[in-house]
VOBA-1610 file (N, C-alpha, C; in pm, whole numbers, padded with zeros to 5 digits, always signed):
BEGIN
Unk+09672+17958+10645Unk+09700+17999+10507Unk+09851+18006+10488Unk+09924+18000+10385Unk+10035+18000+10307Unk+10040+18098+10272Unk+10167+18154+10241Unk+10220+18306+10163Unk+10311+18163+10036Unk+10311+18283+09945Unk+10417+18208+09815Unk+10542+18205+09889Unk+10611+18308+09991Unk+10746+18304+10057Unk+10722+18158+10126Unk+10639+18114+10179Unk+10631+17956+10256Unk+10684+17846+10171Unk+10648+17842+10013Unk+10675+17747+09930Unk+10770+17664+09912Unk+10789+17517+09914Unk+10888+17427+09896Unk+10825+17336+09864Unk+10926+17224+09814Unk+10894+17102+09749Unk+10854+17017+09882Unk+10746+16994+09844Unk+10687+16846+09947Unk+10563+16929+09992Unk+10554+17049+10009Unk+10465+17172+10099Unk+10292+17114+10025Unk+10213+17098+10100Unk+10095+17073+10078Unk+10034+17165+10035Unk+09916+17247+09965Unk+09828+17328+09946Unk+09705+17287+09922Unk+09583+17388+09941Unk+09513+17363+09862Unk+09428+17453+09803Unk+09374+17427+09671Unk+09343+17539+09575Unk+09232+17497+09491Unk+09098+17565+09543Unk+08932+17549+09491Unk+08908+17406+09542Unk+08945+17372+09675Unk+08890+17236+09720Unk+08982+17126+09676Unk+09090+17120+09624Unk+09141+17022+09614Unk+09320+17030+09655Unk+09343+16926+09709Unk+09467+16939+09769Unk+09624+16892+09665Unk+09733+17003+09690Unk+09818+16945+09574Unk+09967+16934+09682Unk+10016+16893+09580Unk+10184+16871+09670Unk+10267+16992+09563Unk+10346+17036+09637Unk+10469+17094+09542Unk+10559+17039+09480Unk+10576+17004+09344Unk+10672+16927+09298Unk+10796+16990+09263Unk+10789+17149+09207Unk+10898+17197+09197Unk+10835+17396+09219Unk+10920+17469+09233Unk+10880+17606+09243Unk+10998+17677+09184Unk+10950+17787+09143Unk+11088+17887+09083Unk+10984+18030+09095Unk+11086+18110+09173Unk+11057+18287+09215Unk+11153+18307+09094Unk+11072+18405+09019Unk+11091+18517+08924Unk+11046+18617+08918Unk+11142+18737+08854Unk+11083+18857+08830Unk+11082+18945+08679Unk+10958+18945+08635Unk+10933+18956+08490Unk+11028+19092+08462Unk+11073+19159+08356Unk+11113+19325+08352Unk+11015+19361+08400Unk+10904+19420+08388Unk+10808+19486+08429Unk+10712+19416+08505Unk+10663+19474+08648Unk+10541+19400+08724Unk+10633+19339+08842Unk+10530+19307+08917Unk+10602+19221+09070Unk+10620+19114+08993Unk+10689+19063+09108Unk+10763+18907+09130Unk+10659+18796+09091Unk+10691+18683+09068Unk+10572+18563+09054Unk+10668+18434+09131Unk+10561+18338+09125Unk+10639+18181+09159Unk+10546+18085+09089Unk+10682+18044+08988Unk+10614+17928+08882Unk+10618+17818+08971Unk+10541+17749+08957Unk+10514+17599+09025Unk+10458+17476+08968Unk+10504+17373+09012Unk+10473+17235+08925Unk+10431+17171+09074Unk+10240+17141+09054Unk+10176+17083+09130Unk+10131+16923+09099Unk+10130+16834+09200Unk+10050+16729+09177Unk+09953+16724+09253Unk+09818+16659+09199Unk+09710+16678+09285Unk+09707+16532+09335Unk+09704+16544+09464Unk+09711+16410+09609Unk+09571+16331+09538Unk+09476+16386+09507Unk+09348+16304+09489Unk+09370+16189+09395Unk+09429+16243+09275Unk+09454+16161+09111Unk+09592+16209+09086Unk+09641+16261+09096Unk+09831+16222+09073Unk+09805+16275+08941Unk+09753+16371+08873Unk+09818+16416+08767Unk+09871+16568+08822Unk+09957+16593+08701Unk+10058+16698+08751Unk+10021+16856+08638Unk+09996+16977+08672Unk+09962+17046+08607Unk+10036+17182+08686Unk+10110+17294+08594Unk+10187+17407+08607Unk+10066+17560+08632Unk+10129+17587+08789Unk+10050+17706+08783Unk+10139+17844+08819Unk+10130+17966+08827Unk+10180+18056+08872Unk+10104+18115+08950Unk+10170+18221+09040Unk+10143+18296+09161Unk+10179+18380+09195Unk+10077+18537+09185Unk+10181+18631+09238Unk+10250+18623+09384Unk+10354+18706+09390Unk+10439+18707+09495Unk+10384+18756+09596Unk+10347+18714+09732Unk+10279+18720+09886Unk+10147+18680+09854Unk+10119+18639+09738Unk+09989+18576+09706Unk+09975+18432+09808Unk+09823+18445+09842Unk+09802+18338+09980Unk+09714+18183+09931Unk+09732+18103+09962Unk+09665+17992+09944Unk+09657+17929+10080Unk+09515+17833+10063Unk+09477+17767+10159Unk+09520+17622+10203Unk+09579+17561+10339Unk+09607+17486+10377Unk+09521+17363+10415Unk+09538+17292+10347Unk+09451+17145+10332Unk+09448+17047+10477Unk+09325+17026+10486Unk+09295+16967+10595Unk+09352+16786+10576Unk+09492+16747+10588Unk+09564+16649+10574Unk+09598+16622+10738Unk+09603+16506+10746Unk+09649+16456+10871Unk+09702+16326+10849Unk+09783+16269+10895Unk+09873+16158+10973Unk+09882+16109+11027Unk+09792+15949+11040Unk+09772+15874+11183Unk+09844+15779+11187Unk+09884+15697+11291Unk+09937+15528+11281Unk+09786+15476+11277Unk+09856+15361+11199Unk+09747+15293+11160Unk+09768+15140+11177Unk+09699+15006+11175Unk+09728+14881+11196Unk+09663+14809+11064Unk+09777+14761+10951Unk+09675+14725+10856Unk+09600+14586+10885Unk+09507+14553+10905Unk+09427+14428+10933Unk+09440+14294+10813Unk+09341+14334+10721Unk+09373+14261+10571Unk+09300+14323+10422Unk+09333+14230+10373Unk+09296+14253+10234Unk+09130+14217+10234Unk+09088+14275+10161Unk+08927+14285+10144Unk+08869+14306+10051Unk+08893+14190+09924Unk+08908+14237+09737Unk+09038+14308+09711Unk+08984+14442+09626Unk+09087+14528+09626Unk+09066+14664+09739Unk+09027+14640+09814Unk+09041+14708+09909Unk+09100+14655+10065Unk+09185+14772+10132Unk+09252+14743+10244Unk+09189+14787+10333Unk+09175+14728+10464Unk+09132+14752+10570Unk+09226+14739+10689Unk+09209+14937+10763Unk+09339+14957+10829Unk+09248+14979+10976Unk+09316+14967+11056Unk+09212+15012+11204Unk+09304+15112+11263Unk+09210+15207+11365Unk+09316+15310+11417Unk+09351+15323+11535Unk+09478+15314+11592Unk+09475+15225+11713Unk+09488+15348+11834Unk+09427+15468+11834Unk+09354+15503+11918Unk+09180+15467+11979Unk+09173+15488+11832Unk+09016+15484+11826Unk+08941+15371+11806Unk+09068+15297+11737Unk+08953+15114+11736Unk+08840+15085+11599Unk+08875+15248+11504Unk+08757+15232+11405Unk+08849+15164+11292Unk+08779+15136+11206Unk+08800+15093+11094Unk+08784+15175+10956Unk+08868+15168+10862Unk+08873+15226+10747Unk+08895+15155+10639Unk+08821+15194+10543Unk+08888+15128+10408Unk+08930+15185+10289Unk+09027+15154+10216Unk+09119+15216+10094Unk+09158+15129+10003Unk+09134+15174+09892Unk+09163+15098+09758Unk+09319+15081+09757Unk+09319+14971+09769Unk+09466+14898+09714Unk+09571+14993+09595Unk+09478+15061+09468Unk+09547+15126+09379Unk+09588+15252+09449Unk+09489+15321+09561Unk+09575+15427+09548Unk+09695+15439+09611Unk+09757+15338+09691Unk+09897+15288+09764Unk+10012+15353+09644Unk+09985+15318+09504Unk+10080+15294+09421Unk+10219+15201+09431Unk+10134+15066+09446Unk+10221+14932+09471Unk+10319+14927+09636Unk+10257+15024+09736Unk+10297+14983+09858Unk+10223+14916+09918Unk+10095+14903+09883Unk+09994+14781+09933Unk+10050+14618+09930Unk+10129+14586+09862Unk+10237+14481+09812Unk+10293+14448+09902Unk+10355+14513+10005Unk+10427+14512+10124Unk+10369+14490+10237Unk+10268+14499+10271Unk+10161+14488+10401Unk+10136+14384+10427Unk+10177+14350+10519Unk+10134+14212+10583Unk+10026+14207+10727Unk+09933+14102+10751Unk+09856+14163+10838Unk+09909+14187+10977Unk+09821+14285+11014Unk+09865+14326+11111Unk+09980+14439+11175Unk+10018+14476+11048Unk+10182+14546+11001Unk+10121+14705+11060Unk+10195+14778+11139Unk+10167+14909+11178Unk+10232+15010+11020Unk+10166+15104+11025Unk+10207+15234+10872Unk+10152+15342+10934Unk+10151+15421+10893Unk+10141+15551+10865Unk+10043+15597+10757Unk+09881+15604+10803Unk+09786+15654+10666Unk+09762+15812+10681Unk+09787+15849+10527Unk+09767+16002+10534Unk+09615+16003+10498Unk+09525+16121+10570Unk+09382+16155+10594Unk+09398+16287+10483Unk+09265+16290+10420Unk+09211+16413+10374Unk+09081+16420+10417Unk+09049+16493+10456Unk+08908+16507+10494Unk+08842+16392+10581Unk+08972+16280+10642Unk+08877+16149+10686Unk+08901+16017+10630Unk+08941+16059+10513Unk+08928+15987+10390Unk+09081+15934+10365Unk+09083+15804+10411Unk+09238+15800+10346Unk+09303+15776+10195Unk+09430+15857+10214Unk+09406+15874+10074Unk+09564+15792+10022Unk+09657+15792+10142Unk+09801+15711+10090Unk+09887+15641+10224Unk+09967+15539+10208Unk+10020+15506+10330Unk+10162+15580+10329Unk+10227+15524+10428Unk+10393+15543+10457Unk+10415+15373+10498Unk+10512+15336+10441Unk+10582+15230+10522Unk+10758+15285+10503Unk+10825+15178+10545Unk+10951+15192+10573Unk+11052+15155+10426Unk+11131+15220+10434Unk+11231+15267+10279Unk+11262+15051+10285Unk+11269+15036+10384Unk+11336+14912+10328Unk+11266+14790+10414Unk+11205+14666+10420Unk+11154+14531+10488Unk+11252+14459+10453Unk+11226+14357+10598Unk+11289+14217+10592Unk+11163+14104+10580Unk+11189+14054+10459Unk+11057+13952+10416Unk+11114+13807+10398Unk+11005+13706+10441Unk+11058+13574+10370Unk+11042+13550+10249Unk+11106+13455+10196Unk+11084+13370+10111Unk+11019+13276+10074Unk+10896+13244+09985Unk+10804+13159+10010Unk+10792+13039+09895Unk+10856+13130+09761Unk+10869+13083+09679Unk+10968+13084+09578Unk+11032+13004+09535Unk+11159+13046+09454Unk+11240+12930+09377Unk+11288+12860+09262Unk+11339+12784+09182Unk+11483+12795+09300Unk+11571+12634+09351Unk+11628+12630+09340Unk+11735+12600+09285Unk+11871+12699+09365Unk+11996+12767+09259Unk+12103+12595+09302Unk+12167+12607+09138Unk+12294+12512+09167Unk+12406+12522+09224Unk+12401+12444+09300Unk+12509+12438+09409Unk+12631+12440+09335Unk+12761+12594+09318Unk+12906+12617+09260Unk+12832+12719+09165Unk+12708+12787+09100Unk+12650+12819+09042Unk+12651+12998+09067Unk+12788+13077+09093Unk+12755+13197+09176Unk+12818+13267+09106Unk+12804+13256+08931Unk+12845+13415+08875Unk+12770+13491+08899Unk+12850+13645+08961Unk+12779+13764+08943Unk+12676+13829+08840Unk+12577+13864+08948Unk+12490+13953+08853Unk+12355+13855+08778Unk+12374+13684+08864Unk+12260+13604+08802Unk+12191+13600+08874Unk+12026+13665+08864Unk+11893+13666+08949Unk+11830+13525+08916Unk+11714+13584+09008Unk+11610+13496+08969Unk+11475+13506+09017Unk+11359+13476+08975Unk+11207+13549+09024Unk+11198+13495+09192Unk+11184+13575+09301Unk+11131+13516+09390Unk+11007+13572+09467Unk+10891+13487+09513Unk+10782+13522+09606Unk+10776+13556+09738Unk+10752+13660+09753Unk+10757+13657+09930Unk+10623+13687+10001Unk+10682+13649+10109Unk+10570+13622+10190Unk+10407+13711+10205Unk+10455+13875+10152Unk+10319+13907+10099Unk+10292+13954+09972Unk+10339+13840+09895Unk+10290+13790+09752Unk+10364+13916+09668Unk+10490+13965+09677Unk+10552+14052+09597Unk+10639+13948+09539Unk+10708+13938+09384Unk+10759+13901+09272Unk+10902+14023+09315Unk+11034+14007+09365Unk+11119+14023+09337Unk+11220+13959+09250Unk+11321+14015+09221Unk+11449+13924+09166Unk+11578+13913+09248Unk+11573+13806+09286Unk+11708+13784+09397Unk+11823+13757+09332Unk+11926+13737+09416Unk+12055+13646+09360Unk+12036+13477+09381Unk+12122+13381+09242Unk+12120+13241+09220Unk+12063+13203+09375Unk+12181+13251+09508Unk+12182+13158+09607Unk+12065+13167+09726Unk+11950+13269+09695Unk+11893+13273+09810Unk+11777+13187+09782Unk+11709+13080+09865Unk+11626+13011+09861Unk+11512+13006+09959Unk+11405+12917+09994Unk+11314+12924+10004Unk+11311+12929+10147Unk+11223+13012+10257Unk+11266+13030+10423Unk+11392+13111+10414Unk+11456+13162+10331Unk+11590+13275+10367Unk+11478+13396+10387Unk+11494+13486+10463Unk+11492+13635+10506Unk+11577+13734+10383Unk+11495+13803+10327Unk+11590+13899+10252Unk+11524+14066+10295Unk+11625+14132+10289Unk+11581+14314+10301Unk+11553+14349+10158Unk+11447+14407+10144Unk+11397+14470+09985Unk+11381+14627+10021Unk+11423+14706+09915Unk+11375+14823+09897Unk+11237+14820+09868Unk+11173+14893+09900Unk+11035+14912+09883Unk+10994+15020+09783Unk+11053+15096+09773Unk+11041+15189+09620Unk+11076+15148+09520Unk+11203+15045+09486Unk+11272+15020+09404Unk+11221+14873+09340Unk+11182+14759+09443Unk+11153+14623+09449Unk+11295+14572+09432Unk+11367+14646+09488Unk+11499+14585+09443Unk+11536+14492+09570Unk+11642+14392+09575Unk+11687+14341+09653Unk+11805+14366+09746Unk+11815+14403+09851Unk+11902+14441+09926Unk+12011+14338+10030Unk+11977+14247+10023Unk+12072+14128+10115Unk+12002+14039+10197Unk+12066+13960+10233Unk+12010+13871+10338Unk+12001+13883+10491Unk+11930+13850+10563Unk+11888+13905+10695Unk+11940+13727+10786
//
């Protein structure tokens, strides 16, 4: 269990069966009456975000979340199929609930799946990949004012925007939160 003194941003809970993240917290004390802690929760299940309060040493329950490595295998419709490379089992997870990090997975690619109950519910990959290039209009040769993109495909079917000069088989580093482009490898 949790005390409200435990509280921080990122801190897991959970409250009537369902698990939330802390998005923001603030300890106050009204003129009259104990202390409280306003809080801005998102719920891990569906991602909507809803404001609750709490009295002060007031306790909540700690959500049965866990953290495995995982091996993503492949795509399977819209669902992903990850195996667990202790155990050798197999799991499957909807592509949407990634929130466009499914984009990045290539087979076979090791991550990080977070468990609720068993159930996976989100990955981890790395702030930044080095991906090829698979597809892309080539740029004119003397053609290198600053600041001119252009759509390119990579190798697991993500739509970035590069610079004029990078072409098709170049290696580029992408942010993965951002889809932004980071340089050539």
């Amino acid at each position: 269990m949790y005390s409200t003194t435990d509280f921080r941003k990122g801190l897991k809970i959970e409250i009537d069966g369902t698990p939330f993240e802390i998005i923001e917290f603030q300890h106050f004390k009204p003129g009259k009456g104990g202390a409280m802690v306003r809080t801005k929760l998102r719920n891990i299940l569906n991602g909507r975000v809803l404001d609750n309060t709490f009295r002060s040493g007031e306790k909540v329950e700690r959500p049965n979340l866990e953290s495995r490595d995982m091996q993503f295998l492949y795509h399977e419709g819209e669902q992903l199929v990850f195996m667990d490379m202790t155990t050798y089992d197999q799991m499957h997870m909807d592509a949407e609930a990634t929130d466009g990090k499914a984009n990045y997975l290539k087979d076979g690619q090791e991550c990080r799946v977070l468990l609720y109950n068993e159930k996976p519910l989100d990955i981890e990959i790395p702030a930044s990949l080095v991906l090829e290039v698979t597809e892309t209009e080539p740029g004119a040769k003397g053609d290198t004012v600053s600041n001119v993109t252009k759509p390119a495909t990579l190798e697991t079917g993500v739509v970035i925007q590069v610079p004029i000069f990078v072409n098709i088989g170049d290696r580029v580093k992408v942010d993965t939160r951002t889809n932004g482009y980071l340089g050539r490898e």
